[in-house]
N, C-alpha and C positions, 0 to 999 in steps of 0.2 A: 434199802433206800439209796444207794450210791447207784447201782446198776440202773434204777429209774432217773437219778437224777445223770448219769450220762446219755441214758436215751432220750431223754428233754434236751439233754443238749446238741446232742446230734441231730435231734428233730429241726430244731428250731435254726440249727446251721442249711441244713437244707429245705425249710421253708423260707428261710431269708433268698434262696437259691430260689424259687418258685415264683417270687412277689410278680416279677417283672413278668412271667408268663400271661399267654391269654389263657382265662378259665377252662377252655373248651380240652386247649392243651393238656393243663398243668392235671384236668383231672383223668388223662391218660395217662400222664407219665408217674403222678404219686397220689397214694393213697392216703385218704385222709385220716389223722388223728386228733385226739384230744388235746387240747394248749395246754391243758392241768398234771393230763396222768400219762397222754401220749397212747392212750387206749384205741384201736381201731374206730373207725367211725362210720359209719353209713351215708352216703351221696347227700342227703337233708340235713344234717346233724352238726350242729358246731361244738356239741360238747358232749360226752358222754350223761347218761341219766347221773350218774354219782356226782361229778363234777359241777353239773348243774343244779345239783342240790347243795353244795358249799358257797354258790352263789347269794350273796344275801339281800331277800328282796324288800321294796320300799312298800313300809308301811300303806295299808288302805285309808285310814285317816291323815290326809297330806293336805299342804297348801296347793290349793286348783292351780295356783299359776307359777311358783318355784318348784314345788313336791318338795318341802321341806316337812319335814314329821313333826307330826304335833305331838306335845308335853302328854295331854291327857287327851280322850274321846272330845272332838268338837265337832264331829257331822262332817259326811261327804261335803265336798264343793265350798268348804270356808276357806276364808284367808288367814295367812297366818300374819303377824304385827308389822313385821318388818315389807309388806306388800301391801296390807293396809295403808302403814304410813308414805310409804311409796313404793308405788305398780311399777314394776319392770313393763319396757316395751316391747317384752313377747308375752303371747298372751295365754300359754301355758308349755309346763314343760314335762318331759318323761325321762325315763330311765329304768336298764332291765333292772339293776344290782345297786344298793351301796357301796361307800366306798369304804372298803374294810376288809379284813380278811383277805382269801382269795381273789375276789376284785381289787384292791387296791397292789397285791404282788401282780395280778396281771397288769393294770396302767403304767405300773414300774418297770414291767418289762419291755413293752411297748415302748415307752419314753425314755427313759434312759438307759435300756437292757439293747438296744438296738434290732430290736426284734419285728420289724414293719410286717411280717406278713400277721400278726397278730389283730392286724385293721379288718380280715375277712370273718375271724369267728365274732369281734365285739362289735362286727359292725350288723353281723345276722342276727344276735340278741337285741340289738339298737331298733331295728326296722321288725322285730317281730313287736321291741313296745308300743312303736310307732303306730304298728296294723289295729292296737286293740284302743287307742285312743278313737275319742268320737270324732273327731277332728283330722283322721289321718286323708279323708279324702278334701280337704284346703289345701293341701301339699301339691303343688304346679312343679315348684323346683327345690331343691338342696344344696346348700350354701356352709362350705366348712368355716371355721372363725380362725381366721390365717395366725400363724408367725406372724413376727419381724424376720423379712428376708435374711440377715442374719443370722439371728437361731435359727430357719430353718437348715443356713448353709452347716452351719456348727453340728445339726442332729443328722444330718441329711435327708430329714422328709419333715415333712408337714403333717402332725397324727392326725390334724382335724382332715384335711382336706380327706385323706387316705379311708377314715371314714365315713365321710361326705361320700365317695366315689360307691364305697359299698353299698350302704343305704342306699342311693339312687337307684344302681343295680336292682336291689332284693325291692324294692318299689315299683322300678320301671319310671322313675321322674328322674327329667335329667340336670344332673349334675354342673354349676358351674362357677368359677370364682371371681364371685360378685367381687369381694372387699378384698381390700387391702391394707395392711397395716401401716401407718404413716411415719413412727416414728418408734423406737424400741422403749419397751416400757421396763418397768422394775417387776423381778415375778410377785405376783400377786400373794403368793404364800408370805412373802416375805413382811408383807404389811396388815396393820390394823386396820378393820371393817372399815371404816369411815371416810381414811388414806385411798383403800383401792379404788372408792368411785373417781378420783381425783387424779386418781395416777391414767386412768385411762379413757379422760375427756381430749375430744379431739383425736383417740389415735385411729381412729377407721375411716377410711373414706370408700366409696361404693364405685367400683369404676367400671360397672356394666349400667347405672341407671336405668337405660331405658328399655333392657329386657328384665329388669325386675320390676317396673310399675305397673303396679295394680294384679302382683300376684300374690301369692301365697308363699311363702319360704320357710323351711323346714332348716333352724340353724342348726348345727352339728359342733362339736365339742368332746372331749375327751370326758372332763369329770366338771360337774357343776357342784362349788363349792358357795360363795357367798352371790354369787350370780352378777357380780358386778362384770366380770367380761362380755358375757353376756348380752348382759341390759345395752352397754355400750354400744355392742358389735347389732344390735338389734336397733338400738333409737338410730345408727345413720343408715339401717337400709327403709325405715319410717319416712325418715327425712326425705329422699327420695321419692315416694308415691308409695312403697310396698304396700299391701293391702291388710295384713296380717303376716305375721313371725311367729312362728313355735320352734319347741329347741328340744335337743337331743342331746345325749350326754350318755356314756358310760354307765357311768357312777354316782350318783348323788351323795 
């Protein structure tokens, strides 16, 4: 386990070396591995089959419009309480994995592991969810759900955008940074369900308008937990004209 866990680490030293590469480049110069086990990979492949199966995927019984798991069997295409009582302004969301386990050590290492190139394998699991939704051809543009310029300067990258950029890519829609965040907020972890809608009224504003009215927007996100950032970052690109919002995420 030690000799794997230094060739993860030298992997990951010299894929942080890679990030800034053009793909056409990067895939002459290094060969690709697995994020997990660092196993060789094939040209198509972001993860090995093993690795991919530690992934944990979301339940077929989900809310249509969060993908939050249902308690007991309630039939495709229900709502779960908390969207019942009040619909988020996107109008369904996906995700390859939960967040747990091996997914959850990889968003940690992405985000506070300083691991950016880790935006190309979770962002080709992201756009493969995306392909099998019915809904993936709505998708005109990709829109990541920013920082506060701040923390991005603090992590030095932006993970939504980073996956925003991927997804495009592996879609072929292109990519751009609608929103901005207005004001630094308190992390969302840190509060009570009720608190987060509140902490983050008012903080998005849309500063391309008028190339996102009346399209489609596929929002982008790391991990979707009570979906209040979300909802947010979706009701001001509404407010503007957008025609419809779907969301991507990681991890649920």
């Amino acid at each position: 386990m030690h000799g794997r866990a230094l060739a993860l680490a030298a992997w990951s030293r010299i894929r942080s070396l890679r990030h800034s590469l053009g793909r056409e480049i990067e895939g002459l110069l290094f060969p690709s591995a697995c994020p997990l086990c660092g196993s060789p990979l094939g040209e198509e492949s972001s993860f090995c089959l093993v690795c991919l199966g530690r992934l944990p995927s979301l339940p077929i019984t989900r809310c249509r419009l969060c993908a939050r798991a249902f308690p007991r069997v309630r039939g495709i295409g229900a709502l779960c309480l908390r969207c019942r009582s009040r619909r988020p302004a996107f109008r369904s969301a996906t995700a390859p994995t939960r967040f747990r386990g091996a997914a959850r050590d990889l968003v940690h290492r992405f985000k506070y592991g300083r691991e950016p190139w880790l935006a190309r394998p979770l962002g080709v699991l992201m756009a493969e969810a995306v392909q099998a939704e019915p809904w993936q051809g709505e998708i005109e543009l990709v829109v990541g759900i920013p920082l506060h310029w701040r923390r991005a300067r603090r992590r030095g990258f932006d993970q939504a955008e980073l996956l925003a950029r991927e997804i495009g890519w592996c879609l072929k829609v292109p990519t751009i940074r609608a929103l901005i965040r207005r004001r630094a907020t308190r992390p969302q972890v840190t509060l009570p369900r009720e608190a987060r809608r509140r902490n983050l009224e008012g903080a998005f504003q849309v500063r391309q308008p008028t190339a996102c009215r009346e399209r489609g927007i596929l929002l982008v996100d790391d991990v979707l937990t009570s979906g209040a950032t979300a909802d947010a970052a979706a009701r001001a690109l509404r407010s503007c004209g957008v025609r419809r919002v779907h969301l991507a995420t990681f991890a649920r």
